[in-house]
Backbone as JSON, one array per atom type, in Angstrom:
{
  "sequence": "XXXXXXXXXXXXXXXXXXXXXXXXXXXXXXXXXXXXXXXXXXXXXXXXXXXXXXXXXXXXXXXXXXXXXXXXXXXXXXXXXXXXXXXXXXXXXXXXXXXXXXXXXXXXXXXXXXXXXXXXXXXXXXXXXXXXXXXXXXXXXXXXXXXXXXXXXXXXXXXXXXXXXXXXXXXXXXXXXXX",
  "N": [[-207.0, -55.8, 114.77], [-208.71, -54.11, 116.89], [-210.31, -51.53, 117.64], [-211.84, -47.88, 119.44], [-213.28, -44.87, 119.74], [-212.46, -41.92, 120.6], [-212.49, -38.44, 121.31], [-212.01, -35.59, 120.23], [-210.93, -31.93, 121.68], [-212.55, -30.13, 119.82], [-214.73, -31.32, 119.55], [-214.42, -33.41, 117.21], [-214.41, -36.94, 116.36], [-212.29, -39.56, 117.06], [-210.82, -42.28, 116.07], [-209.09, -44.47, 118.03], [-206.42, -47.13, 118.42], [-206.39, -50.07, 120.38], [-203.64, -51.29, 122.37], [-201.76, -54.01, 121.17], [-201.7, -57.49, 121.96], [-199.31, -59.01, 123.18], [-197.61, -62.12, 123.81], [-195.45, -64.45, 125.6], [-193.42, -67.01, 124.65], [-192.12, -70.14, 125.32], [-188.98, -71.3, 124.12], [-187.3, -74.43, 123.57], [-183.65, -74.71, 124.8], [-181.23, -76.48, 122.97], [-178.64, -78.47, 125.48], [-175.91, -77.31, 125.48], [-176.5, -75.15, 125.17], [-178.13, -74.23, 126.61], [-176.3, -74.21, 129.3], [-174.41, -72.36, 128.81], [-176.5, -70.3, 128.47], [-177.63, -70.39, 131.31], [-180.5, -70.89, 131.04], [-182.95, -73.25, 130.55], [-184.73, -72.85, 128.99], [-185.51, -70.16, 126.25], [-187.7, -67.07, 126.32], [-189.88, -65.35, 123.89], [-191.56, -62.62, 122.75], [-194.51, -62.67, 121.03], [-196.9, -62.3, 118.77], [-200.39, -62.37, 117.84], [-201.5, -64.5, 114.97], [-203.35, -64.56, 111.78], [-203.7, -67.53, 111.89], [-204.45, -70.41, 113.93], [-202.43, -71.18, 116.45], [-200.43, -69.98, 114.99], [-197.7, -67.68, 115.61], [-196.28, -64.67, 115.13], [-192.91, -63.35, 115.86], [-191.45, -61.13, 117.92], [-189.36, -60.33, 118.88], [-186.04, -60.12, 119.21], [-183.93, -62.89, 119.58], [-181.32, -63.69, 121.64], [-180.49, -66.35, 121.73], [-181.93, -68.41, 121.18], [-181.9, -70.27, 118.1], [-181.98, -69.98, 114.31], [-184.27, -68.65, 114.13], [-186.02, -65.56, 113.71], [-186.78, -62.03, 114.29], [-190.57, -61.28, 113.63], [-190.31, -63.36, 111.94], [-192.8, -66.35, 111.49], [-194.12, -68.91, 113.76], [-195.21, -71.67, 114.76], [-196.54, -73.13, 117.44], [-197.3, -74.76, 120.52], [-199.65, -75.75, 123.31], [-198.14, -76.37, 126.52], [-199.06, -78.24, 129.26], [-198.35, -79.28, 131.47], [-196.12, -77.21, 131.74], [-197.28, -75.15, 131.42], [-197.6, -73.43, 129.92], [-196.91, -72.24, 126.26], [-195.14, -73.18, 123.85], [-192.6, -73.44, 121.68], [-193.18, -75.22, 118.45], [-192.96, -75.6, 115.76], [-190.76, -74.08, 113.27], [-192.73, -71.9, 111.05], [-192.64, -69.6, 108.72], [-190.24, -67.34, 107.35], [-189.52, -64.25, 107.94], [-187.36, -62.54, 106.24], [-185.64, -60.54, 107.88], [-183.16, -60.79, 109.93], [-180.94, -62.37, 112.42], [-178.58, -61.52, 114.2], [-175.76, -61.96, 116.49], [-173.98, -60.73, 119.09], [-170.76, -60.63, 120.94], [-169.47, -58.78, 123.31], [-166.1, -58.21, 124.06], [-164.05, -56.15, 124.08], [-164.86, -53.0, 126.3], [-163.99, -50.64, 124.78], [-165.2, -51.02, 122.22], [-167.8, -50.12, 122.38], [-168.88, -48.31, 121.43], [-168.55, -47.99, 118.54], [-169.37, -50.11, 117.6], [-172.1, -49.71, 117.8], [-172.52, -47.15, 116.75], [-172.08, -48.24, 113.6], [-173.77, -50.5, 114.04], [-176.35, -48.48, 113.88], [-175.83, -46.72, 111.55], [-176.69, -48.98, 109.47], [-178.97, -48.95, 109.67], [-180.16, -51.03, 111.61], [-181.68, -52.88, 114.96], [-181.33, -53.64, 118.06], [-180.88, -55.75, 121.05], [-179.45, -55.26, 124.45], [-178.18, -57.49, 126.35], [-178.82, -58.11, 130.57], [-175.97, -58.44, 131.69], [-174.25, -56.84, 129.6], [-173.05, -57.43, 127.72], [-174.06, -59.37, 125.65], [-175.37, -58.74, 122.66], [-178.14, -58.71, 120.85], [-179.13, -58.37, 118.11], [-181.19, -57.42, 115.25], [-181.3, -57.36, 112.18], [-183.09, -56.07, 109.58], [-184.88, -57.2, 106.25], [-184.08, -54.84, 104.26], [-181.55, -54.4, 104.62], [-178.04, -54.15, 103.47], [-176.29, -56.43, 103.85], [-173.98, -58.41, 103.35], [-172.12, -56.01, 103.74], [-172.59, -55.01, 105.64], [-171.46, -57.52, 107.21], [-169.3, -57.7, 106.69], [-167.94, -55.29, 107.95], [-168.54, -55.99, 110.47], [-167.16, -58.47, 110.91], [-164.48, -57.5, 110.42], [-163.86, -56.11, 112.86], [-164.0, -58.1, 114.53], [-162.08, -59.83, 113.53], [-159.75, -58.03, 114.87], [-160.33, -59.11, 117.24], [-161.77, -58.2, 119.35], [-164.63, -58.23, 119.65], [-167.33, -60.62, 119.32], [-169.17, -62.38, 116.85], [-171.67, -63.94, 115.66], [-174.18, -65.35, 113.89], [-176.88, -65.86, 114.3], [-179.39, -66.71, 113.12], [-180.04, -66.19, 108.97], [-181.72, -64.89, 106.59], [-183.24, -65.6, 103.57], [-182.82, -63.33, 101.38], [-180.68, -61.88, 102.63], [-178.98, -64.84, 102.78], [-178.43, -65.18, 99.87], [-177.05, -62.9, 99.45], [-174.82, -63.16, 100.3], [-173.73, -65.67, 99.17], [-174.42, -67.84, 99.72], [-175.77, -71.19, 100.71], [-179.57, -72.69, 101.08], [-179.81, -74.53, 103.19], [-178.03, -72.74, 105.06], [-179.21, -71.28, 106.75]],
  "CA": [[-206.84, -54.85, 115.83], [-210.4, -53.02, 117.35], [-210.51, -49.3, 117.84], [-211.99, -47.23, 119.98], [-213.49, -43.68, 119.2], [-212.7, -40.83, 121.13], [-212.98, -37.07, 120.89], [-211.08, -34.33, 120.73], [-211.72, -30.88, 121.96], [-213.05, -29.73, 119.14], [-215.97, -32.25, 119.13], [-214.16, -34.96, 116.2], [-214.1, -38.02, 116.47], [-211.11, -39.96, 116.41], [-210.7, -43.73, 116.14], [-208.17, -44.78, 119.04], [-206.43, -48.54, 118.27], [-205.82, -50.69, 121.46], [-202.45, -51.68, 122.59], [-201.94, -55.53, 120.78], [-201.28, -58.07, 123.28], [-198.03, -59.98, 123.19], [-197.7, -63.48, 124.45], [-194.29, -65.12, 126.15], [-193.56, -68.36, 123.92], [-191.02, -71.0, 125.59], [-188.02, -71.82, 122.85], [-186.28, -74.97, 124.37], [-182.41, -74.57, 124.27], [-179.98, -77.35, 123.39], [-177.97, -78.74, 126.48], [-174.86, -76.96, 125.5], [-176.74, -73.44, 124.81], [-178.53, -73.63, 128.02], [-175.47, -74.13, 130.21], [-173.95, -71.32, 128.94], [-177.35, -69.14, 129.03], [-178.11, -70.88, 132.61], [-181.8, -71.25, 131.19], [-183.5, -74.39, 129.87], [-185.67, -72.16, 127.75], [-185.79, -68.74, 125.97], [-188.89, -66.78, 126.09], [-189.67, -64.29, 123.33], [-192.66, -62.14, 122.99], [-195.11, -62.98, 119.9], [-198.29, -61.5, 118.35], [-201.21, -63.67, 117.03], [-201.46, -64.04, 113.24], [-204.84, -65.07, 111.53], [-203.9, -69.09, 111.89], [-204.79, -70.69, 115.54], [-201.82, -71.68, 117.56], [-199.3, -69.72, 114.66], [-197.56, -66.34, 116.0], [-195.33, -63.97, 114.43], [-191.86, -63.32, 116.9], [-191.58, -59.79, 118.27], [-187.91, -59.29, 119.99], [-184.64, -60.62, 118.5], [-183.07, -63.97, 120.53], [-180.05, -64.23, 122.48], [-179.85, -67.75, 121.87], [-182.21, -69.51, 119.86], [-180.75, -69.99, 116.41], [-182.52, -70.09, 113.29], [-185.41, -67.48, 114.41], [-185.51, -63.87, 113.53], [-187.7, -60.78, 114.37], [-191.46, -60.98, 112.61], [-190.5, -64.91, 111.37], [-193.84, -66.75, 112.06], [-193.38, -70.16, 114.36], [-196.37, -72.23, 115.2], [-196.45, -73.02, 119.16], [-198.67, -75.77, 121.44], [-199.68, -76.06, 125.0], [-197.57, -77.29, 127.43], [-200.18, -78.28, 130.1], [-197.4, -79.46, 132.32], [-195.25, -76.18, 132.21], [-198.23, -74.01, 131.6], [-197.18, -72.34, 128.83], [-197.1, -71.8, 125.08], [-194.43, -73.83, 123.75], [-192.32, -73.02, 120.34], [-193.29, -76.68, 117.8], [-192.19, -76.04, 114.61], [-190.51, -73.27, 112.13], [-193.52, -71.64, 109.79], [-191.8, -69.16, 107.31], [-189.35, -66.81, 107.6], [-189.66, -62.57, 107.63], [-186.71, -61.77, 105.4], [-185.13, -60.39, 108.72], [-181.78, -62.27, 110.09], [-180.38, -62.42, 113.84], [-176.92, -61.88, 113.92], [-175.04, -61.62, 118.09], [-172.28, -59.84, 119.06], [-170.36, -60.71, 122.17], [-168.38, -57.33, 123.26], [-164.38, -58.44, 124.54], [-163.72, -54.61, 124.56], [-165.96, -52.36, 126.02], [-164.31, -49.5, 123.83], [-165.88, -50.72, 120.81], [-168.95, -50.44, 122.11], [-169.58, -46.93, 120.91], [-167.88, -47.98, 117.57], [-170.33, -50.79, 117.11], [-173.64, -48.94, 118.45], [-172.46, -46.52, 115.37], [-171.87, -49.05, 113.19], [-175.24, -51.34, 113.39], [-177.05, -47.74, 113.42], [-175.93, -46.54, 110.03], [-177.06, -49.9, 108.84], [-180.39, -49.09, 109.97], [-180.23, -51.89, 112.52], [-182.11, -52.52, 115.88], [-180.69, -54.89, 118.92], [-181.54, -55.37, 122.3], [-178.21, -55.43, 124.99], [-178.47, -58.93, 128.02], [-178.24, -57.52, 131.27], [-174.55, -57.98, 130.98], [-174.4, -55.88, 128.59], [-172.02, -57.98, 126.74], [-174.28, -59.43, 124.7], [-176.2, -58.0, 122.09], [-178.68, -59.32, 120.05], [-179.55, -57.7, 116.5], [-182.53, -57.51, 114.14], [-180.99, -57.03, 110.86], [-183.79, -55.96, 108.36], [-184.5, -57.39, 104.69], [-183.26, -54.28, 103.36], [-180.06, -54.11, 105.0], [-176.69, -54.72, 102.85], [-175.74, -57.61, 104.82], [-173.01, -58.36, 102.81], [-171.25, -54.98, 103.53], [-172.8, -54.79, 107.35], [-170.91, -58.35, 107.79], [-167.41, -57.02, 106.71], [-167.12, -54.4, 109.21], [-168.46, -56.69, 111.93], [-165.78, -58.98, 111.08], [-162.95, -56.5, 111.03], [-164.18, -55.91, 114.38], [-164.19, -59.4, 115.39], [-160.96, -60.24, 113.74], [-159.02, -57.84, 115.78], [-160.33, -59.58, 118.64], [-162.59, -56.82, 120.05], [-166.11, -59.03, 119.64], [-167.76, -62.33, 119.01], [-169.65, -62.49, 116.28], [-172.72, -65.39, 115.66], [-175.04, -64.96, 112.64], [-178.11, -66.82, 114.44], [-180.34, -67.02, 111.33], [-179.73, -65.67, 108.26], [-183.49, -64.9, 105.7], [-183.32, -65.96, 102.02], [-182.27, -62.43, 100.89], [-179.29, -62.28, 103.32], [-177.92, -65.65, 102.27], [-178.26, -64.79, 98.47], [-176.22, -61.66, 99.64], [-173.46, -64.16, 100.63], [-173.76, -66.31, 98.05], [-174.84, -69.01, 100.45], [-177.0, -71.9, 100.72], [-180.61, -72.4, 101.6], [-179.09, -74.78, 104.76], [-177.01, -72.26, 105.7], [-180.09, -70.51, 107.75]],
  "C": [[-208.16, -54.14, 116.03], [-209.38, -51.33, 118.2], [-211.7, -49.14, 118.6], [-212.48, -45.73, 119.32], [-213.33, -42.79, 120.24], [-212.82, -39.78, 120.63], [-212.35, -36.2, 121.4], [-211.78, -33.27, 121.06], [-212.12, -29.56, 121.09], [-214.01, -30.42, 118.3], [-215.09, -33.39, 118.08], [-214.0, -35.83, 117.2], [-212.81, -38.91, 116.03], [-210.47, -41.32, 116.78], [-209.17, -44.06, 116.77], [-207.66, -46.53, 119.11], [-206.03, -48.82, 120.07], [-204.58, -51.65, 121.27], [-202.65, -53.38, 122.05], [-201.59, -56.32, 122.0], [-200.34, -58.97, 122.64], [-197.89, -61.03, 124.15], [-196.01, -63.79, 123.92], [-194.15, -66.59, 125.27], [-191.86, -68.81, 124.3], [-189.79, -71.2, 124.47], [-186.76, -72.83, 123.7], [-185.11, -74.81, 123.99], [-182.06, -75.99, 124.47], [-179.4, -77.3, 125.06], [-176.8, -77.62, 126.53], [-175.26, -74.85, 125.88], [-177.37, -73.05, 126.57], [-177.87, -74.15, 129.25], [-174.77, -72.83, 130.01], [-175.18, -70.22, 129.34], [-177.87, -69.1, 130.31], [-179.31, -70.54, 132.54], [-182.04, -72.27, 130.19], [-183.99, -73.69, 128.32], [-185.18, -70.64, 127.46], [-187.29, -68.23, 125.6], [-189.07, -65.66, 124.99], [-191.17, -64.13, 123.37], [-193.21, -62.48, 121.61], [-196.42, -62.68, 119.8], [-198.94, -62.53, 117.87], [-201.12, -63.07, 115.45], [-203.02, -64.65, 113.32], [-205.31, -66.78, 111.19], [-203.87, -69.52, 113.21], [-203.19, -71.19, 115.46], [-200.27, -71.35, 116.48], [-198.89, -68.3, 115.29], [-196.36, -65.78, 114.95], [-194.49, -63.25, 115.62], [-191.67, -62.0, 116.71], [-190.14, -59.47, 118.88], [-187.11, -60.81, 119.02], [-183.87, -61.6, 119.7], [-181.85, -63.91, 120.38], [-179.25, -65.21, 122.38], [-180.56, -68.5, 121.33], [-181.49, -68.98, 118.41], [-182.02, -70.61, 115.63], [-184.24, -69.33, 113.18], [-185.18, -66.34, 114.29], [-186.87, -63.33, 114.25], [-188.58, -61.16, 113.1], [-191.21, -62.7, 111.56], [-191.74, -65.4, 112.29], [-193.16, -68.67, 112.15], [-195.06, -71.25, 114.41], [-195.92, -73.07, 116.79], [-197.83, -74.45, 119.19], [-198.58, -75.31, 122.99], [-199.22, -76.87, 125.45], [-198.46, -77.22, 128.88], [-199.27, -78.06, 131.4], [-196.55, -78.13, 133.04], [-196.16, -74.6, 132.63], [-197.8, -72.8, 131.19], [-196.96, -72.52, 127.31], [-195.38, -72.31, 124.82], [-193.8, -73.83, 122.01], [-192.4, -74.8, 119.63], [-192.7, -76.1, 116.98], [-191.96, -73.99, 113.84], [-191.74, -72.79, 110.79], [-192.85, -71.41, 108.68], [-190.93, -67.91, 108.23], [-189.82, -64.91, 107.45], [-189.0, -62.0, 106.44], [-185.77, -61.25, 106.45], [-183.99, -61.69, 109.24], [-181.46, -61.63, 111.52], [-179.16, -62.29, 113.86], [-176.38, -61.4, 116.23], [-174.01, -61.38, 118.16], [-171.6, -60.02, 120.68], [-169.33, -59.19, 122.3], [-167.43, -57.74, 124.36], [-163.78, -57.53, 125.24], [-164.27, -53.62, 124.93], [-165.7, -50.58, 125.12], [-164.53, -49.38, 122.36], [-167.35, -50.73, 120.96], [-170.11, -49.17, 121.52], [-169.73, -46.94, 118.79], [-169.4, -48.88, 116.62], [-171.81, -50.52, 116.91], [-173.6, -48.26, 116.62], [-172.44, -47.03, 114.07], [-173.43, -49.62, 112.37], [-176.15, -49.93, 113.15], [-177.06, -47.38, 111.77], [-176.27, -47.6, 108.78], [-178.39, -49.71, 109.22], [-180.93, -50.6, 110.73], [-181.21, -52.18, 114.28], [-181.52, -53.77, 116.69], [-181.07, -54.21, 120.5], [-179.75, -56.24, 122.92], [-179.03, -56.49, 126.61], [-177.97, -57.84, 128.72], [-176.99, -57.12, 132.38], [-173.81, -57.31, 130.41], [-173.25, -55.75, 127.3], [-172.36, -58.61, 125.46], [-175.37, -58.87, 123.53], [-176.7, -59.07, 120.61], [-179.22, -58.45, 118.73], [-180.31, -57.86, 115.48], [-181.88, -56.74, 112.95], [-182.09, -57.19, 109.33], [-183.31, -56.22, 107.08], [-183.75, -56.39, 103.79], [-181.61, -53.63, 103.33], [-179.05, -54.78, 103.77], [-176.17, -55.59, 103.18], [-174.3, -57.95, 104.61], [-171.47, -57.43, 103.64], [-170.78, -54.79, 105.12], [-170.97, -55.8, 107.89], [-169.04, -57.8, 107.93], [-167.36, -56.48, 107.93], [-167.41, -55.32, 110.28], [-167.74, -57.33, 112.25], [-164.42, -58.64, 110.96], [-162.89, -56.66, 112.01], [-163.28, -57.13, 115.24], [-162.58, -60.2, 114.95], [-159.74, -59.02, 114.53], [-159.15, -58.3, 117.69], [-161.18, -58.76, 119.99], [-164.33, -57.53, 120.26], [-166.29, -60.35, 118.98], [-168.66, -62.48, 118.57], [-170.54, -63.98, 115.54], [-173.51, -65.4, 114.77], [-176.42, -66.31, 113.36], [-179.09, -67.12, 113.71], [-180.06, -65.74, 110.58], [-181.08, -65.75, 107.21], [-182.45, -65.32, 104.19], [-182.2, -64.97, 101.44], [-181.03, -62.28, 101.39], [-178.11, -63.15, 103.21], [-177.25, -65.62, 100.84], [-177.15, -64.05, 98.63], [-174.68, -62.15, 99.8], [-172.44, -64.88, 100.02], [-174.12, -68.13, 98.75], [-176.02, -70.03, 100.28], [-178.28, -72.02, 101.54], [-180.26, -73.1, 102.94], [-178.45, -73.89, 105.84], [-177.87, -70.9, 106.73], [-179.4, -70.08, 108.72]]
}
């Protein structure tokens, strides 16, 4: 990251970072995923890391599966589409994706409250049915999952675990497949 120095008004100096730049990276969907999302692709935003053409993923997907928040991907050029194109799986963050379809919208105060006290962050489609969720390494996952599936077995939401990190599956008691 480069800095900047400005100055306050009391003469210091005071080293000012510049905004990072985030880059759009294609993620083709399956046939099945992108009839329901009615797009071929998903775009997510991604930061450079210090290996050419690897990034580290900045917003929590909708619809790719097996990607989290801050998992690094490695990408190519698509000349053709003219754009930055997701190739292969690097490593993982520790972070897990989990989606929540909302059935009822009066759990949606229930749930909001819910992923907060888990120290959770999610971004709502502009539907606002579905919600996507960045479930940090140091979340309980375990404990989170229960209540989400109370939830979901009374029929109130639709619950998806789109990747699950190392620590998360341990938490389960799951296998390393079971990404």
């Amino acid at each position: 990251m480069s800095s900047e120095i400005s100055s306050t008004s009391d003469g210091c100096s005071v080293p000012q970072s510049k905004p990072e730049r985030l880059y759009k990276v294609a993620f083709d969907l399956p046939a099945e995923t992108a009839d329901w999302a009615h797009a071929s692709a998903e775009r997510l935003w991604t930061g450079k890391t210090s290996v050419q053409m690897e990034v580290e993923v900045r917003n929590t997907p909708f619809y790719v599966k097996g990607i989290a928040f801050r998992d690094i991907v490695r990408v190519r050029v698509d000349h053709e589409r003219r754009e930055f194109v997701f190739d292969e799986f690097v490593s993982e963050s520790g972070h897990s994706t989990v989606r929540i379809i909302i059935k009822d919208d009066e759990v949606r105060g229930m749930v909001d409250a819910t992923l907060r006290s888990f120290g959770c962050s999610w971004e709502i489609d502009a539907t606002e049915a579905l919600w996507a969720i960045d479930v940090p390494s140091h979340v309980d996952y375990a404990s989170m999952r229960r209540a989400l599936i109370g939830v979901a077995d009374e029929g109130k939401v639709g619950v998806e675990e789109g990747a699950l990190s190392k620590g998360h599956r341990e938490q389960l008691g799951l296998s390393e497949s079971d990404r």
